[in-house]
N, CA, C and O of each residue as an XYZ file, in Angstrom:
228
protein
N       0.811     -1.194      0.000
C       0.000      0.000      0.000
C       0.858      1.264      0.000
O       0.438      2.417     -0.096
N       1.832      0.959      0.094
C       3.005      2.104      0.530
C       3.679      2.869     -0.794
O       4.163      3.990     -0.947
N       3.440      1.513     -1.839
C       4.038      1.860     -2.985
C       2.946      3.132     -4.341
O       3.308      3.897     -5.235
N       1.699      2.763     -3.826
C       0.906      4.024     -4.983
C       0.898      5.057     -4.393
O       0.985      6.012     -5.165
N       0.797      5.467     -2.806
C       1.043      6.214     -2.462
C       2.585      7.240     -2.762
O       2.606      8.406     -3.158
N       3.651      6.446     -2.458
C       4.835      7.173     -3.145
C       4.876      7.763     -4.648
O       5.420      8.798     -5.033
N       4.035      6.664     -5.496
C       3.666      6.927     -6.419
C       2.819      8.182     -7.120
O       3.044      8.842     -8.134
N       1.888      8.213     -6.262
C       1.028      9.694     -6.307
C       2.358     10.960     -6.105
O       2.712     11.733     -6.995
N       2.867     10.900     -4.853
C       3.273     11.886     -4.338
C       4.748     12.553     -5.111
O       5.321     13.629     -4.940
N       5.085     11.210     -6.155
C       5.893     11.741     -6.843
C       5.317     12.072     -8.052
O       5.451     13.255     -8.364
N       4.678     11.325     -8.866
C       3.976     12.017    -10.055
C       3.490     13.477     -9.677
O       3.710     14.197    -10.651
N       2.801     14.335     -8.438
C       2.607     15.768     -7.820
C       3.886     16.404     -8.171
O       3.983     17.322     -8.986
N       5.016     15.795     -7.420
C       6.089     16.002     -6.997
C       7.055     16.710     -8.931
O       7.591     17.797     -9.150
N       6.896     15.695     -9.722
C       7.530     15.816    -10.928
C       6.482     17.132    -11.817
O       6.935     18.027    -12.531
N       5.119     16.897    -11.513
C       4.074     18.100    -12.234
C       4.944     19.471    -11.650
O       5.545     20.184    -12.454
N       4.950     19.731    -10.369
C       5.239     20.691     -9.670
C       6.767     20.901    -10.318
O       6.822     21.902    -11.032
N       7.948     20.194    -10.216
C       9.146     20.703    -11.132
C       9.020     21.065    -12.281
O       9.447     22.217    -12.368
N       8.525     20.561    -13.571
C       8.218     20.794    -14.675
C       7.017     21.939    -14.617
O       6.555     22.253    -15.715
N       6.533     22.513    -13.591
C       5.852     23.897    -14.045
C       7.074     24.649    -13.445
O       7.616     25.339    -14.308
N       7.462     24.697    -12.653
C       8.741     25.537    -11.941
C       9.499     25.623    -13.565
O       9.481     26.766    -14.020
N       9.873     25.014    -14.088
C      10.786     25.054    -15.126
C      10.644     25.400    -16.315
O      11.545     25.421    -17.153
N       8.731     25.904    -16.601
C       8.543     25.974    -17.803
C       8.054     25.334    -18.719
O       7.701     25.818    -19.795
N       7.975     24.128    -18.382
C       7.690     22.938    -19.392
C       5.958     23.091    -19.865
O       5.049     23.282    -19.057
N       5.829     22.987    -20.996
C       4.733     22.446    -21.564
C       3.766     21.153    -21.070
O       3.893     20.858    -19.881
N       2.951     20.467    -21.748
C       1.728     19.393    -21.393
C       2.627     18.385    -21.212
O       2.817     17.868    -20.111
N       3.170     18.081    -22.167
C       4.194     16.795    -22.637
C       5.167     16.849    -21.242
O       5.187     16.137    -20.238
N       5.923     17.974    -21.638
C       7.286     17.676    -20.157
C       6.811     17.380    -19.094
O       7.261     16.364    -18.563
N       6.017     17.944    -18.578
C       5.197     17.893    -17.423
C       4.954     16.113    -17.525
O       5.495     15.355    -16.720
N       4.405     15.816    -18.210
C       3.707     14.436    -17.962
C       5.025     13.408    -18.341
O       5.013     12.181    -18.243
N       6.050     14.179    -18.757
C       7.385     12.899    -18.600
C       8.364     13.500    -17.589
O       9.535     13.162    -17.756
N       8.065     14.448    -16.420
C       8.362     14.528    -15.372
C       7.503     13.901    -14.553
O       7.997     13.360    -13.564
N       6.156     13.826    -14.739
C       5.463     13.240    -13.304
C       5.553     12.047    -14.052
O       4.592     11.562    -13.456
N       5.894     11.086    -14.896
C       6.349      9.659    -15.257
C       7.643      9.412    -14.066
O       7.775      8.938    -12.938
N       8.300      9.937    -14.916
C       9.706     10.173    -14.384
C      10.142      9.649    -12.744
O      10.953      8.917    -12.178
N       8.983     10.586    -12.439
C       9.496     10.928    -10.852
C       8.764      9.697    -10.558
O       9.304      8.804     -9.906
N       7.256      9.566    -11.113
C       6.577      8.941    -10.261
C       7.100      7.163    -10.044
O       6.668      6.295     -9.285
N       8.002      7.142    -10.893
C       8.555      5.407    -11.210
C      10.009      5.642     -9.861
O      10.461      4.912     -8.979
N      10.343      7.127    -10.376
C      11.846      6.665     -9.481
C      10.972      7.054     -7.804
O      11.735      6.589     -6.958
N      10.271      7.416     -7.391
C       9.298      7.518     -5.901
C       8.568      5.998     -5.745
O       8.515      5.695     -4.553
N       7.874      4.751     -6.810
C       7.944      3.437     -6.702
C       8.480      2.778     -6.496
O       8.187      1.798     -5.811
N       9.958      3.128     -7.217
C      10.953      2.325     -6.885
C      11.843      2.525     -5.392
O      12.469      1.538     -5.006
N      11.886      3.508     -4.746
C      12.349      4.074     -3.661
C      11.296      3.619     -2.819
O      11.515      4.137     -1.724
N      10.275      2.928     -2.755
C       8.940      2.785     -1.761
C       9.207      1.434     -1.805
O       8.766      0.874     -0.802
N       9.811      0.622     -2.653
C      10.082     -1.060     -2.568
C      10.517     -1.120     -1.282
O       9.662     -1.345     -0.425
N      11.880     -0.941     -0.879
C      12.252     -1.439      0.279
C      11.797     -0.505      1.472
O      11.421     -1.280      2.351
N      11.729      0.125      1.686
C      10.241      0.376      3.063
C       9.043     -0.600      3.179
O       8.638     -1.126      4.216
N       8.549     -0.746      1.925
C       7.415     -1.726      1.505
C       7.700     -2.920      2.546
O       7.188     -3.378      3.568
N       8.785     -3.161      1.726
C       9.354     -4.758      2.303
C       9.526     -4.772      3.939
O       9.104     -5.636      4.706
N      10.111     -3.823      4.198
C      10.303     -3.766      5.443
C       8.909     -3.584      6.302
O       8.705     -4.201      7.347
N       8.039     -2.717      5.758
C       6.942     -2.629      7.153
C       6.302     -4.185      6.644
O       6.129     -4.868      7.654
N       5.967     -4.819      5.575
C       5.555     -6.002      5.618
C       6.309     -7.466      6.784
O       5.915     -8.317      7.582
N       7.513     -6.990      6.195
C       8.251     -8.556      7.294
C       8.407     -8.017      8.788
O       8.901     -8.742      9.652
N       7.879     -6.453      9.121
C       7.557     -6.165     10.693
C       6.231     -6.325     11.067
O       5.866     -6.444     12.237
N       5.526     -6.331     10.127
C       3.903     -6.887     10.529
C       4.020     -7.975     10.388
O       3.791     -8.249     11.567
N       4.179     -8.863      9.969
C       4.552    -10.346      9.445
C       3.512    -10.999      8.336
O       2.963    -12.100      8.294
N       3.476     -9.960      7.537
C       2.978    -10.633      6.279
C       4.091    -11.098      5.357
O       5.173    -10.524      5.477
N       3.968    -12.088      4.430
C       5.080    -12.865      3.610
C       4.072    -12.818      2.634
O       4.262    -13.320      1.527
């Protein structure tokens, strides 16, 4: 559950740089790509971790 959440907050996260910067429809939406995969991928191992402290497998 940890992981769409990071997910949201970086796709926000990448919209919000790409207006700071100027970018058009397009940039914008391959910044909140962008971000929102590298904020998924950064949410894996937390993921993992609050799972094997609750003890789901």
């Amino acid at each position: 559950m940890i992981g769409p959440i990071f997910g949201f907050v970086g796709f926000v996260r990448g919209h919000i740089s790409a207006r700071k910067r100027s970018g058009n429809r397009l940039d914008r939406l391959q910044y909140c790509e962008g971000y929102a995969i590298s904020f998924l991928l950064s949410a894996t191992l937390p993921g993992i971790a609050v799972g094997r402290f609750v003890g789901l497998r």
